[in-house]
N, C-alpha and C positions, 0 to 999 in steps of 0.2 A: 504494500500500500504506500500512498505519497499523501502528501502532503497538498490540503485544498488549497487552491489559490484566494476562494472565499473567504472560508470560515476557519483555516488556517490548522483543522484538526486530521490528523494521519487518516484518513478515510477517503482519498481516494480511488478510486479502484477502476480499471479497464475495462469495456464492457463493449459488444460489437460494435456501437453508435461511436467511441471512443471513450471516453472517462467521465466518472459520474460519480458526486462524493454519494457517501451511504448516511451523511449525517446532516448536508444543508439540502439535499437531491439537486443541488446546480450541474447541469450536464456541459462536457466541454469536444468540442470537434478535435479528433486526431490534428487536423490544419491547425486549430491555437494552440494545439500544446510541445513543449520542445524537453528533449532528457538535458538535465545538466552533465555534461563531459566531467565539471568537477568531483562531483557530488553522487551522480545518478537519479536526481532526485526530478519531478517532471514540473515545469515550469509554465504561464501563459507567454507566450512569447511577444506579446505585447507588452508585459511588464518587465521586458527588459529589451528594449530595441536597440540597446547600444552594444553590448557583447553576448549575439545571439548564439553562443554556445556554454553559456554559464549560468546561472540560474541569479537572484536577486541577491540573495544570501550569502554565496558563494561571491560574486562580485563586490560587494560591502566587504566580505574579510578580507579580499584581496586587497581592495583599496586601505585600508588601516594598516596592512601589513607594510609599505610602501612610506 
């Protein structure tokens, strides 16, 4: 399971339509959602249009790390 981009709780989950939390029922298209390369964690990829292969979270530590 991942992480909602909603409701921010581990419920997640994969489903033939593409991904659909089990705990806000917000449904998301394969097309919005991207794996983090960092992390593997699965992302909107509108919520992070500047390094489309990292997630928000993972991008934030990177940058503190720096």
């Amino acid at each position: 399971m991942n992480e909602c981009p909603e409701c921010g709780r581990m419920t997640l989950e994969e489903d033939s339509n593409g991904y659909v939390c089990i705990s806000c029922g917000e449904h998301f298209e394969r097309s919005e959602m991207e794996k983090c390369e960092n992390c593997g964690s699965m992302y909107r990829k509108k919520d992070q249009p500047d390094v489309p292969e990292m997630c928000p979270r993972c991008y934030e530590n990177k940058l503190n790390e720096d």
